[in-house]
Structures are given as C-alpha cells and as structure tokens.
C-alpha positions as CSV (number, residue, x, y, z in Angstrom):
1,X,132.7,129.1,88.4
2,X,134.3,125.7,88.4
3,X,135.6,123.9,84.9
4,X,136.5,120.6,85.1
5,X,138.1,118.1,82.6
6,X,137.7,114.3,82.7
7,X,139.1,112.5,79.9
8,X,141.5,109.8,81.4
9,X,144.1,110.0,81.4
10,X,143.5,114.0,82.0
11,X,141.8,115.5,84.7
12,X,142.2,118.8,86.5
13,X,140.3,121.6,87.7
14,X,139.9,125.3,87.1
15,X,138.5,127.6,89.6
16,X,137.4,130.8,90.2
17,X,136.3,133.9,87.5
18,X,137.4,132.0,84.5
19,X,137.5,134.3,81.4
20,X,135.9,133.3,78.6
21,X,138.5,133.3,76.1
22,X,139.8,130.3,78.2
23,X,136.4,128.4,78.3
24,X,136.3,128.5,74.5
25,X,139.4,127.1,74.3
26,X,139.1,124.3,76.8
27,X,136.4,123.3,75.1
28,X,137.6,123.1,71.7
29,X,140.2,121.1,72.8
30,X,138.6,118.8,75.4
31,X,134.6,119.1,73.7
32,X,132.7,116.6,75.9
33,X,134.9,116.0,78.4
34,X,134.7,119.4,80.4
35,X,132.0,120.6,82.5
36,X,131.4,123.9,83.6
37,X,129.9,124.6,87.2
38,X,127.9,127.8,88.0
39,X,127.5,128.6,91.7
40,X,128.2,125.2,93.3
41,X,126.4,123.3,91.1
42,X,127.4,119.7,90.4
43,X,126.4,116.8,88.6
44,X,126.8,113.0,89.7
45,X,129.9,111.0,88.0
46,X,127.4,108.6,86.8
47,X,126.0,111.5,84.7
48,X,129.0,112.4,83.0
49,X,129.7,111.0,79.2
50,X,133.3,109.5,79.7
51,X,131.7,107.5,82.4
52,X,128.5,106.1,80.5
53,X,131.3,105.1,77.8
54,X,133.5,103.6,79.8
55,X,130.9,101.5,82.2
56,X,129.7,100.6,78.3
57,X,132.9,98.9,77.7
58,X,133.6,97.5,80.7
59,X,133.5,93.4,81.2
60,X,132.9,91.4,83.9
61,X,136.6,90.3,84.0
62,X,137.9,94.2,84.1
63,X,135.5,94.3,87.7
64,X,137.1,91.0,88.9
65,X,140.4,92.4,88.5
66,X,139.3,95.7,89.6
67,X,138.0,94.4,92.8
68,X,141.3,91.6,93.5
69,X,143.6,94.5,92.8
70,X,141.7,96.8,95.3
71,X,141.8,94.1,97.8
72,X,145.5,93.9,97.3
73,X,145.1,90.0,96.6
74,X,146.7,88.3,93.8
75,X,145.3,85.5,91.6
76,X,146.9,82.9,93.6
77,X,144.7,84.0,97.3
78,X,141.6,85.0,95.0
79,X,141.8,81.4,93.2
80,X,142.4,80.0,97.2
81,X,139.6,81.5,98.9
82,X,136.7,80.6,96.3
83,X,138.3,77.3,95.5
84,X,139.7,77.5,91.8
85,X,142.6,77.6,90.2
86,X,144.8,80.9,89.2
87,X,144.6,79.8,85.7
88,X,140.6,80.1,85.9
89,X,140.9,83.9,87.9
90,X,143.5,84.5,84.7
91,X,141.0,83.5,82.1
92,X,137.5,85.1,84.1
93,X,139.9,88.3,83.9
94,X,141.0,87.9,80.7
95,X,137.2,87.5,79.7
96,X,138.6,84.1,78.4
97,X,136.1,82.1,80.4
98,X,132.7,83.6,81.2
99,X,132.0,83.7,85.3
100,X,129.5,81.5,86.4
101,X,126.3,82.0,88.6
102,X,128.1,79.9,91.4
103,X,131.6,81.9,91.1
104,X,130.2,85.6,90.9
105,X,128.3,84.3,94.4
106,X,131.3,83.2,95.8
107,X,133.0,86.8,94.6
108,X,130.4,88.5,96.0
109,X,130.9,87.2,99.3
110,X,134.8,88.0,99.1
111,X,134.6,91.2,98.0
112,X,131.0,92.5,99.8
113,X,129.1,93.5,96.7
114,X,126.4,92.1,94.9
115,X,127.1,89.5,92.5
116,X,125.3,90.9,89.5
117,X,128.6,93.0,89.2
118,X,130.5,89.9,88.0
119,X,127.7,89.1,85.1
C-alpha cells in the first residue's frame, strides 16, 4: 500500500503495510489531499484535486513566468528575444497587460510549446 499527500507546500509518501489507525488520521488531517494506492495502482497528476484547483487559478502570466524562470532567462533576454520591453514581460507576468495573439506565438517559439498556453 502506498499513501501519499499532496497539498503544497506538503508532500511525502508512506509505504508499505500501513495500519489503519494511521490512515484515519492522515486523512483527517490532510482530507482531499491524500491518496491511497492498493497494489501499484496509480492515478495521473492531472487527476488529482489540488491539481484541478490550482490549473483553475492559474493565469497566463503565472505560465510566462513559469516557463522564463525554467529557461533560466530573465525579463531583460525574454523582452530581447521576442522584441519588447522588460516593462511589457513585467506587466504580461503581473497579468497587468493581457498577452496578445502575436506575443504568445512569439513565446511559443522560444519556449517550444503551443501558444494556447499563454491565452
């Protein structure tokens, strides 16, 4: 048997014969957040609540910066290489300015995903 819990910032794993006692209390504590596994079985991330609620709140602007950040560039190359200013990158990540057809495109191509993420 495999319990996990997935409430950021939480997460960590128990494994093995877990007594019940123990299951009743994680989930009293951590309700919706823990998932219990029987024999290797597993269920996709995409699946899981905290995801669906997160991916509910999340913005175009939180995926720009997500993807800059994970390609270790700042504001300053990202703003360079698509042809904008840093102050525009701030305020499409700030969700201050909306990103345009032409500018999640030009994303896209930087990053190597499909511009539908940016809108």
């Amino acid at each position: 048997m495999l319990a996990v819990v997935k409430k950021p910032p939480i997460e960590f794993t128990v494994q093995g014969d877990i007594p019940d006692k123990y299951l009743k209390l994680l989930e009293k504590d951590f309700g919706p957040a823990l998932y219990v596994f029987e024999d290797g079985e597993t269920i996709p991330v995409t699946e899981m609540d905290w995801y669906k609620e997160m991916k509910e709140k999340e913005t175009p602007g939180d995926t720009l910066r997500f993807y800059r950040t994970l390609h270790k560039m700042t504001q300053d190359v990202l703003a360079a290489r698509i042809g904008v200013t840093r102050q525009k990158i701030s305020n499409m990540e700030h969700n201050a300015k909306p990103i345009s057809r032409k500018t999640a495109y030009q994303l896209s191509e930087v990053f190597g995903i499909n511009p539908g993420r940016f809108v």
